[in-house]
N, C-alpha and C positions, 0 to 999 in steps of 0.2 A: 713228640712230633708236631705240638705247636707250627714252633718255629721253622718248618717244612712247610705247613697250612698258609704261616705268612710272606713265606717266599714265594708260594704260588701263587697265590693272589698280590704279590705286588707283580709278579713278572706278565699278569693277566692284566693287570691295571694299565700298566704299561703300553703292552703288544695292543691292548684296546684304543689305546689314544694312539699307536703307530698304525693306525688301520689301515693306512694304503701299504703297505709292506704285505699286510695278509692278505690283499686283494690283489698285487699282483703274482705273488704264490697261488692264488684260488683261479688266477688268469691263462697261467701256464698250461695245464691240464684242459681248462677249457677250448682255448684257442686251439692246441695244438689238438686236442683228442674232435674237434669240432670240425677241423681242418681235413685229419685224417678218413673222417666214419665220412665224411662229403664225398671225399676220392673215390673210396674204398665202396660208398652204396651208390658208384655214380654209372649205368650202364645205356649210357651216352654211347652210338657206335658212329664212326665217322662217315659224315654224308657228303658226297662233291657232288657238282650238274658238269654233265657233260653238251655241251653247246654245238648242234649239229647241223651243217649245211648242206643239204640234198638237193646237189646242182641235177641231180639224174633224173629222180622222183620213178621211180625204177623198182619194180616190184623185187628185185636182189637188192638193192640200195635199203628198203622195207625191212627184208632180214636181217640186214648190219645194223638197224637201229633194233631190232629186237633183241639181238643179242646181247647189247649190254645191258639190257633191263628184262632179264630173263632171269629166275630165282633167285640166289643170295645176293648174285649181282644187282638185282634190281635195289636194294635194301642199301648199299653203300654209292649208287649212281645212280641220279634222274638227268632224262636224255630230254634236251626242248631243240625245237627246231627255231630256228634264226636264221636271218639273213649274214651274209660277211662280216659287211661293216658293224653293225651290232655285236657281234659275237666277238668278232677281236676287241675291240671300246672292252667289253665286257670281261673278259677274260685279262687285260692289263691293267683294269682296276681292281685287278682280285676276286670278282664275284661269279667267279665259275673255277670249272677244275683243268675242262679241258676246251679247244673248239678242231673239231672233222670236220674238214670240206670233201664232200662224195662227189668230183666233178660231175659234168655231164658226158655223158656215154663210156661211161661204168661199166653196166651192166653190158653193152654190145661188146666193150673192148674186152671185158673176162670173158664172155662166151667163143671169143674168135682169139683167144689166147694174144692178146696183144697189149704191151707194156703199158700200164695206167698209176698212175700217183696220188692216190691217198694223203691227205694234207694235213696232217696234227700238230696244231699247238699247246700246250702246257700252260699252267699258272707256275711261275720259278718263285712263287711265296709258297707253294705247299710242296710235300713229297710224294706223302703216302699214295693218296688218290690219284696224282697224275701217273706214277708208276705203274697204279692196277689200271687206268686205260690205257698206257701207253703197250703192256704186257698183250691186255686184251685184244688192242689194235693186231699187235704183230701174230698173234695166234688164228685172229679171222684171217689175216692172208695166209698164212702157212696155213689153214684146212682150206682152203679155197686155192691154192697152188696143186695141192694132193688128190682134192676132189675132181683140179682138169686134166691132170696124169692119170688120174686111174677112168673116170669118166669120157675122159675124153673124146672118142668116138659117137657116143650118145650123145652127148653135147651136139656134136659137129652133125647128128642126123636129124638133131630138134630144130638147129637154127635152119638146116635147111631145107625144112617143111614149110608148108604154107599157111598164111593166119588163119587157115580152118583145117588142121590136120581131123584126118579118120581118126577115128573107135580104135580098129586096128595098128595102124601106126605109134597109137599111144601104149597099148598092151604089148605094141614087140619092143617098146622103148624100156614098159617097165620090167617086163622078164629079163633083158639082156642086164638092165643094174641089179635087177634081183640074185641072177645069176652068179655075176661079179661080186658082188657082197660076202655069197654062200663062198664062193671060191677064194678069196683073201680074209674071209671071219678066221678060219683059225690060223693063221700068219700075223694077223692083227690083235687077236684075242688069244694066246696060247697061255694053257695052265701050265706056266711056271713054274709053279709050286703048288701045293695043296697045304690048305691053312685048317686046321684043326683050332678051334675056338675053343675054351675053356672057362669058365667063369671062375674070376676068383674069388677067395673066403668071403663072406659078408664082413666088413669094415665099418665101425662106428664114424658116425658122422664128425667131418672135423669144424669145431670152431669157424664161426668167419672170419674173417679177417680182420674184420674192424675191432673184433671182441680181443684177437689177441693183442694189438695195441694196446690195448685199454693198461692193462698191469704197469708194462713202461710208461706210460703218458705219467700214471699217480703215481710211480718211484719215483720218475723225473720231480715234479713238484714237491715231492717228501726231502728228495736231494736239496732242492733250492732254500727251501725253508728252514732247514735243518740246519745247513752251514750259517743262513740268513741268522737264525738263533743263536749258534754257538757262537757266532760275535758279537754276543750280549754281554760275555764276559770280560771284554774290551771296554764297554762301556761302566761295568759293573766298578771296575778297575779304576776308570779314570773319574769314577763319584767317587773316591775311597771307600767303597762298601767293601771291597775285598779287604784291605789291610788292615777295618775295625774286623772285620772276620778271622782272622789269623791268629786273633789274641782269646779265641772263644773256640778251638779245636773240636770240642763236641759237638759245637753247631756248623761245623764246615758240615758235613755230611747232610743234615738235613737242610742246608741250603740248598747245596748239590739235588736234593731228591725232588725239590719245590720247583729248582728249575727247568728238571727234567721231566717232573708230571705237565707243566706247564705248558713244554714243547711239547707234549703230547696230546693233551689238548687243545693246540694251535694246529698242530700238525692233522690230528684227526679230526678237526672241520674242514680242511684244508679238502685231506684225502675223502674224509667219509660224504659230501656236497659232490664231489667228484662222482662219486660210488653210486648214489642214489642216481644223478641222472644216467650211468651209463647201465644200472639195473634197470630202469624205466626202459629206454631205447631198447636193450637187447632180449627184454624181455626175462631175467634173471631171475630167479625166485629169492625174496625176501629174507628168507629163513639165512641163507649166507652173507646178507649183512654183518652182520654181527660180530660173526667169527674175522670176517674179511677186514673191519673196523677198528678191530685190536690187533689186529696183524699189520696192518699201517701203522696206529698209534705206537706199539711197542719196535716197530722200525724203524718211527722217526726219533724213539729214544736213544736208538743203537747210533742213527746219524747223528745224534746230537751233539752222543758224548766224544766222538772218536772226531768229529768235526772241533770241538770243542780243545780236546786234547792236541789235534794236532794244531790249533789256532795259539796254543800258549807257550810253545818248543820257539815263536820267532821271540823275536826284542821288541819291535813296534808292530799295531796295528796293519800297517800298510801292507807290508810285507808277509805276513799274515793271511787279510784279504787275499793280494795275487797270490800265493801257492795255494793257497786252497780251492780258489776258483780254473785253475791251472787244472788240477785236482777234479773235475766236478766233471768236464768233459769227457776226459777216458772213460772216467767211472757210465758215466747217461750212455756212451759207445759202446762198454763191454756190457753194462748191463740190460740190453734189450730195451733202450727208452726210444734208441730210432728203429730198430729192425726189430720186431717180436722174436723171442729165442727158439720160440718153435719152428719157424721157416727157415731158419741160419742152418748150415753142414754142420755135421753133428762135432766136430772139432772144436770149432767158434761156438755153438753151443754147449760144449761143459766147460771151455773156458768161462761164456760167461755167467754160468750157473754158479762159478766157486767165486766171484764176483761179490761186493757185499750188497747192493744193491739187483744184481743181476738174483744171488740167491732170492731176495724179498719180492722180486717181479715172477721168481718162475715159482715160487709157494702161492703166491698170491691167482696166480693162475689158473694153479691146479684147484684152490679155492674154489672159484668162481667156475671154474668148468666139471667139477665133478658132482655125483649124482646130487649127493646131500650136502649138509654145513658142515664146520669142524672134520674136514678131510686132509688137514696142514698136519701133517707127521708128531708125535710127540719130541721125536730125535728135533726138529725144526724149532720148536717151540724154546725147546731147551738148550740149546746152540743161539736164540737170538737172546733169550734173558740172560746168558753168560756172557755173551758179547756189551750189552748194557751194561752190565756189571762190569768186569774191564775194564772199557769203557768211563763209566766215572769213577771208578778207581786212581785210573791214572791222573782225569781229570782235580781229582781230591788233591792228588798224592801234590800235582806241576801246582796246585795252589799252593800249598804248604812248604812248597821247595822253593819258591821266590815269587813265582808269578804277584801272586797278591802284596808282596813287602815293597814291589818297585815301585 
């Protein structure tokens, strides 16, 4: 096994002087998993101002403005009072969401039921927010339409009291809406149904979100590097290292193993720098290192060789490169590097579990989310070393079959 020892160390020698190659592999996983856990812990809820002009100054004009900064609403809409001119300036330079103009005599013209226009302008650079005042707008007149139909009367004996009505006057006002109330409550409020509540079983906590990205981000990177390695053999090729090799048969194989511990140890700083910060962030416990560490390492063996293998089936390098990067996207799509496989219908989901990449995302997973370390299946384990195996098999065999003599 020498001559394994010195293939590893030349291919280490190497990858050390290509050091930007392994910084932009150590880049992928960062950016993208950096990008994602940002989104993902970001609970930013969207805020508009609503720009209000109270031509009325009208104690009902008073309750249009409290209504949109009344509970939750208050939390997505802040209501400022402004003049016109300001308010439109403002709102066509984008810095508001909406502007109300409350003419004057509002409040006289709804009390004597007499047609009044309500004045809303929009910001047409947003959606969301103009939508929820524009909704809110039309719901204060439909309950202020309803409340002079059914009120109506009452209205019609408040305005025409005098600015110092009686004690009495006020109590026959509020018994008769009290009245009214009791008499349209259950026409208004009818139990339609009867809702029987149930609680369901206790459910274990699911993963965040950010945590289930994490698996695909480090496949993805394991992908990149992998293929990135298996066109070593391209170059192996064009030093003649390969055709002095072909004439020394017992040492193909441990060339083969030197180059493939190698990728594994490129591969496993790659993954495991990866690992450590996203154990820090989620808070993981340490003890699953480990296991998780060699489960990358020996996946990027698996990519290395079958990357490898299928890189020496072209004639030229070129061509080679494009199928195989052709190659790399499906693979990052089925196998949970943009979408975690546990949010995916469960369809897309065990497609992309039998994935070979997707399988190493959804072990590596179950990895890092279950109680203790070493919780990756022995079936698993054994299913990825035979795939290695394989794997530079063939790689040995497409040596020996010409690759190296051309």
């Amino acid at each position: 096994m020498s001559f394994a020892l010195t293939s590893f160390k030349k291919d280490i020698a190497r990858w050390r002087q290509d050091y930007m190659a392994t910084l932009i592999w150590l880049a992928i996983p960062l950016l993208t998993g950096g990008l994602i856990t940002t989104l993902m812990g970001s609970d930013v809820k969207p805020h508009g101002t609503l720009l209000l002009v109270d031509e009325d100054q009208t104690f009902l004009s008073e309750l249009i403005v409290g209504a949109y900064s009344a509970g939750e609403l208050g939390e997505l809409i802040s209501v400022e009072k402004t003049d016109f001119d300001e308010g439109f300036e403002r709102v066509n330079d984008g810095e508001a969401s909406g502007l109300l103009v409350i003419p004057e005599g509002f409040a006289q013209a709804f009390l004597e039921s007499k047609p009044v226009t309500l004045t809303l302008r929009t910001n047409p650079s947003q959606t969301i927010l103009p939508g929820i005042i524009t909704n809110v707008t039309e719901i204060l007149l439909d309950a202020g339409f309803y409340a002079h139909q059914l009120f109506g009367d009452e209205i019609e004996t408040f305005t025409s009291m005098t600015d110092d009505p009686s004690d009495a006057q006020v109590a026959a006002i509020a018994v008769a809406i009290q009245n009214k109330m009791e008499s349209v409550a259950p026409k208004l409020f009818p139990p339609v149904i009867e809702i029987e509540i149930i609680e369901p079983p206790p459910q274990e906590p699911r993963p965040p979100l950010a945590l289930l990205f994490m698996p695909g981000i480090i496949l993805m990177a394991v992908v990149f590097s992998a293929n990135g390695l298996a066109g070593d053999f391209w170059r192996e090729r064009q030093q003649g290292t390969l055709r002095r090799l072909v004439f020394t048969p017992a040492r193909m194989s441990e060339f083969l193993v030197g180059k493939a511990l190698a990728a594994a140890v490129i591969i496993g700083f790659v993954g495991g720098f990866t690992l450590v910060l996203g154990f820090l962030y989620h808070g993981i416990s340490f003890a699953k290192l480990p296991s998780s560490l060699v489960w990358i390492a020996l996946s990027g063996i698996v990519l290395f060789a079958w990357f490898g293998a299928l890189q020496m089936l072209f004639s030229n390098q070129k061509t080679a490169s494009i199928i195989s990067m052709m190659l790399v996207f499906p693979l990052l799509m089925a196998g949970g590097s943009f979408f975690p496989l546990a949010v995916l219908p469960g369809w897309i989901a065990a497609i992309g579990r039998i994935s070979p990449n997707g399988f190493m995302a959804h072990n590596l997973t179950l990895e890092i989310t279950a109680p203790g370390p070493w919780s990756i299946s022995l079936l698993s384990w054994f299913t990825l070393i035979v795939a290695a195996a394989i794997g530079l098999s063939i790689c040995a065999w497409r040596l020996r079959a010409g690759f190296a003599r051309t």
